[in-house]
Steps between C-alpha positions, in 0.01 A plus 500: 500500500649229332533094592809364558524178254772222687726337278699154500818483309564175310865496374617267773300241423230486201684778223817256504251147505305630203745693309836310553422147599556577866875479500563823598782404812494764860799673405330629200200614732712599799662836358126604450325467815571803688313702294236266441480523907478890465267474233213534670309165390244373737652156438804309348421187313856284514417131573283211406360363181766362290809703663570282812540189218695698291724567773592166573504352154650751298695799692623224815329764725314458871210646421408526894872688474362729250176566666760610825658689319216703315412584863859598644474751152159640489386512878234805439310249259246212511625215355238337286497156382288269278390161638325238299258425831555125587733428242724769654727529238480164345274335257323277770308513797719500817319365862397787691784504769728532220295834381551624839825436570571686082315780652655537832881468350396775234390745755820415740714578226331923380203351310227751524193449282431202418276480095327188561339332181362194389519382133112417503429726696314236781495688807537202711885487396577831604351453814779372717772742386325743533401406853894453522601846394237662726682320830842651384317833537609566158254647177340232341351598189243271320508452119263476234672298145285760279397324203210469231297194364141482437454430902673762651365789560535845727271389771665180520822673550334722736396201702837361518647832691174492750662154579869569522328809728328265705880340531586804679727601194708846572468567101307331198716530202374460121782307299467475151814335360415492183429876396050382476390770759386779214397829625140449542502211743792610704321773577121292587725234692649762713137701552338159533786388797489832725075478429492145673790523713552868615643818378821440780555191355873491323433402128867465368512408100788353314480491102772382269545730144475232194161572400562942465229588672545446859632851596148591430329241716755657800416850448138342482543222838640908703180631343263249625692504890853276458709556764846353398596445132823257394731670221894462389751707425497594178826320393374203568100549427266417188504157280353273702615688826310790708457852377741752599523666862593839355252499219226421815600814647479702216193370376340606874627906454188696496263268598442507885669195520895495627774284638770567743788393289806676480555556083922541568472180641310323247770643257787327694349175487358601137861505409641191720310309339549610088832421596475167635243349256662448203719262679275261528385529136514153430213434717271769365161439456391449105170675594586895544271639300109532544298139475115572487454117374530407855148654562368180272799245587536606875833389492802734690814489237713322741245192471523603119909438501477212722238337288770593181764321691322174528362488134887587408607170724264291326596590169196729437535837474274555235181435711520763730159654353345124567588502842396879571132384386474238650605669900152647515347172399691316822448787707136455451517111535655556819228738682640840384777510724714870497846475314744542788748287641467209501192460332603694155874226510236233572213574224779620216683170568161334413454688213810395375468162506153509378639718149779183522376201570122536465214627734571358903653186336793624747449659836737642711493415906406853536276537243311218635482653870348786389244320340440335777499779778845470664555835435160596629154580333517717169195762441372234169376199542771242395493322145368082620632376191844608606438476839463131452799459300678707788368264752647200273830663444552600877359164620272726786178643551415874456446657835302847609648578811780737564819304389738576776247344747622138365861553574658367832762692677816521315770710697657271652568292174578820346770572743721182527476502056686816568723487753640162314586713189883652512555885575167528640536723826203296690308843521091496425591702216716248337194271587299672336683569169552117438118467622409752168773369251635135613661467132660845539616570829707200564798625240435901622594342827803359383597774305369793717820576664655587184324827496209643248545505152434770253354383198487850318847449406591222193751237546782718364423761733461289842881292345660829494386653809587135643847539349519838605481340876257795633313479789174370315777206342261191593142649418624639176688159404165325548308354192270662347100325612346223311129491453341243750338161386184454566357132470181351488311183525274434225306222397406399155285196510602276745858603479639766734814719391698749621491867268794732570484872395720759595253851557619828328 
């Protein structure tokens, strides 16, 4: 008899954020999602990570809009979503009533299962949304940042799921963003989690493709007892996105292992999306081939092109290879941490400036709260040397405790900072946008009644369908997206300064 192997689609969400930049807009997504409905997956990943800021500062969407309408179109699915534990789906640590209130809007609005990570994987920061997602009623599935470094190692790992377990977690999921979980240890880590935890426990794993090899380590994770495996369609798989959904079920013929997906279907959304990708060409990923350097550089090719971007900004382009050595050297000074947002933004930033302007003779703010534990405890002890210059830069002691416990309640501020801003409708989900992007969403709320934008079509194309005076007039008109600033305050010295780069 053979063992039905669960599957989670990815095209909604992370095949568009890896391949194409995450622009892909809803009514490129939209013609698709009957048959990913009828598919047969056991979930639907469509929100989260970088789409909801995409939404509002590129494609003048409302995500929570999008999110509603995902469930209106695909109401035999669970929605899935990825959530960056008390940073939500910012890059800082939000007060806990703000978690809840994220978690409780979410569900309201057709979230289902909620992937809850943390970037250091300290269990103490998953905590409360996870407690959050368990009061909705809704799956809340705890997350493990696979990684490797000299201190982490299987039964660690294993120790980690006996914890988000003891959380009363629905799931544990295995994420390795980068494409490190080879064969071998997918297949101990899964053994090792259903050994300490129990055989019914739900082991779902999630591997991106850039490394080649991690088909293997899924056909290996099913051997060793996975329950759920993440793959994409295959016209928008490999590179540095997720191996395909088709070649998944192909690979399983013959083996004892099957899934319940429907193969016509997969071919209609096969074919959606070949057609729609190559409009968004411009925002292809460099990476689409196979990178098995990232096994010694443990860097995901979007931190790669980012990194690219900055050097380019500063006039240095030529020191990419400087800068790629010199990531596992910070990573190390900084405890090991895993390469996930935001850690990997926050250590390839460092390593940047270190290749630029000399070793820590510039911090950024973020740099220096990890350092210091405001992102929570990392699995290495911390560098002291650079602790102490952290603690001189920030102008604050390290701390040990979990970093959310210092923050006072900040709804209320929250609230009034958005209801002052123009076009915003006063809901908790406007509140909550400007909470996660105050230097985005006050222009997406002044622009947001001019509809979505597309930004798969060029200039030429959006002026003539403008001119044309279709129904789609305004989005199409709209500018194509700039790249977002990002600034930082550095210190060289005893002078402060302010370092702009605009990320790939």
């Amino acid at each position: 008899m053979s063992r039905m192997v669960e599957v989670t689609e990815l095209v909604l969400r992370d095949g568009h954020q890896s391949l194409l930049a995450t622009r892909m807009a809803l009514e490129d997504m939209v013609p698709a999602c009957q048959d990913i409905d009828q598919a047969g997956y056991w979930s639907v990943e469509c929100w989260g990570g970088a789409t909801y800021d995409s939404c509002i500062r590129f494609l003048n969407e409302d995500p929570w809009r999008r999110l509603r309408t995902f469930r209106e179109l695909m109401p035999n699915s669970r929605l899935q979503m990825l959530l960056r534990a008390q940073n939500l789906l910012g890059y800082r640590h939000y007060e806990d009533t703000v978690v809840d209130r994220f978690v409780d809007k979410s569900a309201e609005n057709g979230m289902d299962v909620f992937r809850v990570f943390d970037a250091l994987n300290d269990v103490r920061n998953l905590r409360r949304a996870l407690e959050a997602v368990r009061r909705t009623g809704k799956h809340a599935e705890g997350t493990i940042c696979y990684t490797t470094s000299p201190l982490h190692t299987i039964d660690k790992f294993v120790d980690m799921a006996q914890q988000l377990q003891d959380l009363g977690c629905d799931s544990i999921c295995i994420k390795d963003m980068a494409a490190l979980l080879r064969p071998q240890p997918a297949f101990d880590l899964v053994r090792g989690i259903k050994e300490k935890c129990g055989p019914e426990t739900l082991v779902h794993v999630h591997v991106h493709s850039t490394t080649g090899v991690t088909l293997v380590s899924l056909m290996k994770a099913i051997e060793a007892g996975a329950d759920i495996v993440d793959t994409c369609i295959s016209s928008l798989s490999l590179g540095p996105g997720h191996n395909p959904t088709e070649a998944l079920v192909e690979m399983l013929e013959g083996t004892g292992y099957t899934t319940r997906l429907d193969k016509q279907r997969l071919l209609n959304i096969k074919d959606h999306f070949a057609a729609v990708r190559p409009r968004y060409a411009e925002f292809e990923s460099k990476f689409t081939g196979v990178e098995t350097e990232i096994f010694d550089s443990q860097i995901p090719g979007g931190m790669i092109s980012n990194m690219e971007s900055q050097l380019k900004q500063q006039g240095a382009g030529d020191r990419v290879k400087e800068v790629l050595a010199e990531v596992p050297n910070v990573r190390k000074d900084a405890g090991y941490p895993p390469l996930v947002t935001p850690s990997s933004q926050i250590v390839g930033t460092q390593a940047v400036f270190n290749v630029l302007m000399g070793r820590y003779k510039v911090l950024t703010g973020e740099f220096a709260d990890l350092m210091l534990g405001y992102y929570g405890e990392t699995i290495g002890p911390r560098d002291p040397e650079v602790m102490r210059i952290a603690a001189e830069h920030a102008k604050k002691e390290p701390i040990t405790g979990r970093p959310a416990d210092l923050l006072k309640p900040e709804w209320d501020e929250l609230r009034a900072q958005a209801l002052a801003l123009e076009g915003c409708n006063g809901t908790d989900e406007d509140v909550l946008t400007n909470a996660l992007f105050p230097k985005v969403a006050p222009k997406f709320f002044a622009q947001r009644s001019q509809g979505p934008k597309n930004v798969s079509q060029s200039a030429e194309q959006q002026a003539k369908a403008a001119a044309a005076g279709n129904g789609d007039g305004q989005r199409a008109a709209a500018a194509a997206p700039v790249a977002s600033k990002v600034t930082y305050d550095v210190k060289i010295g005893d002078r402060s300064h302010r370092v702009t780069v605009e990320p790939a």
